[in-house]
C-alpha positions in Angstrom: 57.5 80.7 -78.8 58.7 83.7 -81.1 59.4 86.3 -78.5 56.6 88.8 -80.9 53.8 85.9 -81.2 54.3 86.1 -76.8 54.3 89.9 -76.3 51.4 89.8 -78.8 49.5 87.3 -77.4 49.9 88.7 -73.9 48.8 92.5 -75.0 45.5 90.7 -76.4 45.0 89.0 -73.1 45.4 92.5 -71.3 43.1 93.6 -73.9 40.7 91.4 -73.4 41.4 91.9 -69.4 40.7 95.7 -69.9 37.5 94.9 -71.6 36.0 92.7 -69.0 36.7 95.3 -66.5 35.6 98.0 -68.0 32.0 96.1 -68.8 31.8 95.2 -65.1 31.5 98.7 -64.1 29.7 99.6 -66.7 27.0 97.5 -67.3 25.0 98.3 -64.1 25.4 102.1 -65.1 23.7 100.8 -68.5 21.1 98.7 -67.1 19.9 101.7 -65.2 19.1 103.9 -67.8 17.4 101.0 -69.6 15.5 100.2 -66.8 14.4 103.5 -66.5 12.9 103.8 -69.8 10.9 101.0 -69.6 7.0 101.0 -68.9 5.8 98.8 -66.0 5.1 95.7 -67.2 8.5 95.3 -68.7 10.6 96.0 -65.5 11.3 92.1 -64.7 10.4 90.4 -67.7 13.3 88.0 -67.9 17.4 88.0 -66.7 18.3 88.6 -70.4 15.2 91.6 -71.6 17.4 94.1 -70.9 16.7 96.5 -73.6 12.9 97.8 -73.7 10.5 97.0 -76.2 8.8 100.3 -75.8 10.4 103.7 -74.3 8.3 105.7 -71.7 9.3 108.8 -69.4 6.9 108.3 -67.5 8.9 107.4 -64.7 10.8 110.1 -65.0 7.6 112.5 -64.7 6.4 110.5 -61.7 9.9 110.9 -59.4 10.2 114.6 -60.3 6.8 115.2 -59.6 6.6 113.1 -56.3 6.4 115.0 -53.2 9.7 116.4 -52.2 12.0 115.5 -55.1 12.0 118.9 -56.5 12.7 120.6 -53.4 15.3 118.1 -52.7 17.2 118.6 -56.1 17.7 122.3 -55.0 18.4 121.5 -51.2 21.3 119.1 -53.1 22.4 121.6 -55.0 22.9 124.2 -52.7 24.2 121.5 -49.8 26.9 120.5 -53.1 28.0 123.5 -54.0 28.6 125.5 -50.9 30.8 122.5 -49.3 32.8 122.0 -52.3 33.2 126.1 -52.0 34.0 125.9 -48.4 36.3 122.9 -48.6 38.1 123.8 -51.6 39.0 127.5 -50.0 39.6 126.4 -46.4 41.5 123.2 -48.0 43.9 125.8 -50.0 44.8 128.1 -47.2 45.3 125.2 -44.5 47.4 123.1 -47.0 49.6 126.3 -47.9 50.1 126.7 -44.5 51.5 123.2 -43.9 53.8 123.1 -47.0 55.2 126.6 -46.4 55.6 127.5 -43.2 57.5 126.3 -40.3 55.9 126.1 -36.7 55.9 124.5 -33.8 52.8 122.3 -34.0 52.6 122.1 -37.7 53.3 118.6 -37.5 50.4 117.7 -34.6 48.0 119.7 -36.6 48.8 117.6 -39.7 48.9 114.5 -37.9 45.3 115.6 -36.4 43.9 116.0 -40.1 45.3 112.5 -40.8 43.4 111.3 -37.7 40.0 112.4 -38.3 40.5 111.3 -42.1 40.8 107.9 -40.7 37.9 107.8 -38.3 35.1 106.4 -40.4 31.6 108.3 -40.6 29.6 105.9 -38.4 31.7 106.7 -35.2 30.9 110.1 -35.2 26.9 110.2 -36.5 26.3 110.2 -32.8 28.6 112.8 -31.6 27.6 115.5 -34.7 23.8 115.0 -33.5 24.7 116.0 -30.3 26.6 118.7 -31.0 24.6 120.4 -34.2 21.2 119.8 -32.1 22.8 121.2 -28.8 23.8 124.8 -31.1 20.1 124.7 -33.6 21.6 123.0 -36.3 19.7 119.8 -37.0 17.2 119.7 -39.8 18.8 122.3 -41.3 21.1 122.8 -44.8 23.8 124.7 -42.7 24.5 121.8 -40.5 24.9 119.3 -43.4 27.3 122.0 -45.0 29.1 121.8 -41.8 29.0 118.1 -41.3 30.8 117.8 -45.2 33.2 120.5 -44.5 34.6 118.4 -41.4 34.6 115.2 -44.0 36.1 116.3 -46.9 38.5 119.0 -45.4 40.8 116.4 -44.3 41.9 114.3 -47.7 41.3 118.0 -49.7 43.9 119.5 -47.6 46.3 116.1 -47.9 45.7 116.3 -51.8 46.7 120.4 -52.0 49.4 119.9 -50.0 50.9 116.9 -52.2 49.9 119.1 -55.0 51.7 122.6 -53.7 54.5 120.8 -52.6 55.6 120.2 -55.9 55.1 124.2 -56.5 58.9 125.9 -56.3 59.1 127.8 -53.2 61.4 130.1 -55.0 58.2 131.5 -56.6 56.7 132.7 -53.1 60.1 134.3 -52.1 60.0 136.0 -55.4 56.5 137.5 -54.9 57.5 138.0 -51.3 60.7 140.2 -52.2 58.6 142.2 -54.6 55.9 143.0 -51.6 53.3 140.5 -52.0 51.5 139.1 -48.3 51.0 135.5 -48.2 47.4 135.8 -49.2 48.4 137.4 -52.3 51.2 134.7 -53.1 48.4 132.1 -52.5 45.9 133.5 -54.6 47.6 135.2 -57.4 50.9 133.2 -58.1 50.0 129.3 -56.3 46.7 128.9 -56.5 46.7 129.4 -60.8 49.6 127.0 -61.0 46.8 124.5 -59.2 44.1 124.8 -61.0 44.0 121.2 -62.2 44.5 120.2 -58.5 41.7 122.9 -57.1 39.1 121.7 -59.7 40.1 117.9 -58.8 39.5 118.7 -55.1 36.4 121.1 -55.7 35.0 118.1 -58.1 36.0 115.9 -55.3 33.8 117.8 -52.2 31.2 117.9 -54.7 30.2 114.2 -55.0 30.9 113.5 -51.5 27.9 115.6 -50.4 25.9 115.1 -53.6 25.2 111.4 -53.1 26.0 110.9 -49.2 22.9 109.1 -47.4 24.1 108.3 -44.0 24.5 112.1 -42.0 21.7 113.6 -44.2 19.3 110.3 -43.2 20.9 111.2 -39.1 20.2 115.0 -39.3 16.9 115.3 -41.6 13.8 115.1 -40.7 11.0 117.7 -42.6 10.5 117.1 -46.2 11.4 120.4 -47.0 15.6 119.7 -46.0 15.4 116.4 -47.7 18.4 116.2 -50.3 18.0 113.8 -53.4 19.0 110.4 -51.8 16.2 111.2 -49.1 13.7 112.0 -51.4 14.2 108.1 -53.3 12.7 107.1 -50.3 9.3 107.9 -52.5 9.5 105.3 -54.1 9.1 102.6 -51.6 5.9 101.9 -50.7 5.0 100.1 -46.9 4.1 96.8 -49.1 6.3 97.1 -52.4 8.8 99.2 -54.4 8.5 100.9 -57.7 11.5 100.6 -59.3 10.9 102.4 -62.4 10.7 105.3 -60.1 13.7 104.4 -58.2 15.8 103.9 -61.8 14.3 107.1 -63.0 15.5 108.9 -59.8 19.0 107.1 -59.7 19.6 108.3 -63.0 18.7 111.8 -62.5 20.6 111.8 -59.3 24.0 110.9 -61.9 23.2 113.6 -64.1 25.2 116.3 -62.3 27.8 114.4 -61.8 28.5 113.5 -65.4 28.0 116.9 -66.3 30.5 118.1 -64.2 32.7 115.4 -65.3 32.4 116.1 -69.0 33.2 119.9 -68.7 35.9 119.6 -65.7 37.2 116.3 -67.3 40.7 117.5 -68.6 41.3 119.5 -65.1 40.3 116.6 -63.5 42.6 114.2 -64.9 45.5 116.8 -64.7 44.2 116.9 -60.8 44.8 113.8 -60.0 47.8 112.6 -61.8 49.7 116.0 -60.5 51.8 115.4 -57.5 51.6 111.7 -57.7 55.3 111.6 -59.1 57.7 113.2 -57.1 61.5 113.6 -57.7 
């Protein structure tokens, strides 16, 4: 076989790979929304009536209005933003301390961060109860801020430091000769060369509280702390499920998400392809 007929035949096949892949992942993100638009009496018509004959929000109207949901998009919001705040600072200044400085237990205390990173969440649900209700902090925002700081510091401050390390040092000692402290090197000559990095790991913190389920389900109990994937709980009754609530919910649950993604998308990207290569 002409050696252009096989390279051509084999980027089709990749091609055509690609496209089956990406319409796995996809589809269920589209069948959603569809779902979600449809009235009642359309939700299970058949395997292949995916698209709906007629378009209703009503859905949407009952989930927002049900008890809690509101109350739970805030409590998400706030839970969201103040980890990914909390993480992304604490992550900087620990990770800058690990690839600049030289000490004697700098390599236990980075070996501990690798440790808990590989614990997963289900061993410790029982010791974070005990600890957070034995200080107040059950049932409460704070102590779900607290509970995603100690999950996403770890693989934030693993990412920085892979990201920093590829920062020349020569640029500290430069700062550092001209009377800069170490907080000033970190936050006015590293941390704007990491932008692309910090938003990655900010974006990062962000989704891992937004949608997490098992903690908030472990620490809340009131209906005023709920967070978003509490509050679906709504729409299951004791006897039977409405699922155009739950599609309506689910897809206002991804809206943040996406809109983060579209504005942050090119620091993003630039986050998480920066440090991969080094040399």
């Amino acid at each position: 076989m002409n050696p252009r007929v096989r390279a051509s035949a084999r980027d089709i096949g990749l091609d055509v790979l690609s496209i089956l892949a990406v319409g796995i992942f996809v589809f269920p993100i589209i069948w959603l929304f569809l779902t979600a638009l449809k009235p009642s009496g359309q939700m299970f018509e058949g395997p292949l009536a995916i698209l709906p004959h007629s378009i209703t929000l009503d859905n949407f109207a009952r989930i927002w209005n049900a008890v809690g949901f509101q109350t739970a998009f805030r409590n998400s919001l706030i839970v969201s933003t103040s980890s990914a705040l909390i993480v992304t600072i604490v992550g900087l200044c620990a990770a800058y301390s690990l690839s600049r400085f030289r000490y004697r237990l700098r390599s236990l205390f980075a070996g501990g961060i690798l440790a808990v990173q590989m614990l997963p969440g289900i061993v410790i649900v029982v010791p974070l109860i005990v600890i957070l209700r034995s200080v107040g902090l059950t049932d409460r925002l704070a102590g779900l801020i607290v509970v995603y700081l100690l999950i996403g510091l770890p693989i934030a401050v693993w990412m920085l430091k892979g990201y920093m390390d590829d920062i020349p040092a020569e640029l500290d000692e430069a700062a550092t000769i001209d009377g800069a402290s170490s907080l000033q090197v970190l936050w006015q000559i590293v941390m704007p060369l990491m932008a692309p990095a910090t938003v990655a790991v900010g974006a990062f913190a962000f989704l891992l509280a937004w949608g997490e389920y098992l903690f908030a389900v472990a620490l809340i109990t009131s209906t005023e702390m709920k967070t978003l994937p509490l509050a679906l709980q709504a729409a299951f009754g004791q006897y039977s499920i409405d699922w155009g609530m739950l599609t309506a919910g689910g897809v206002i649950i991804s809206l943040p998400p996406a809109v983060l993604f579209l504005f942050f998308q090119r620091y993003l990207v630039g986050g998480l392809t920066t440090g991969g290569v080094k040399g």
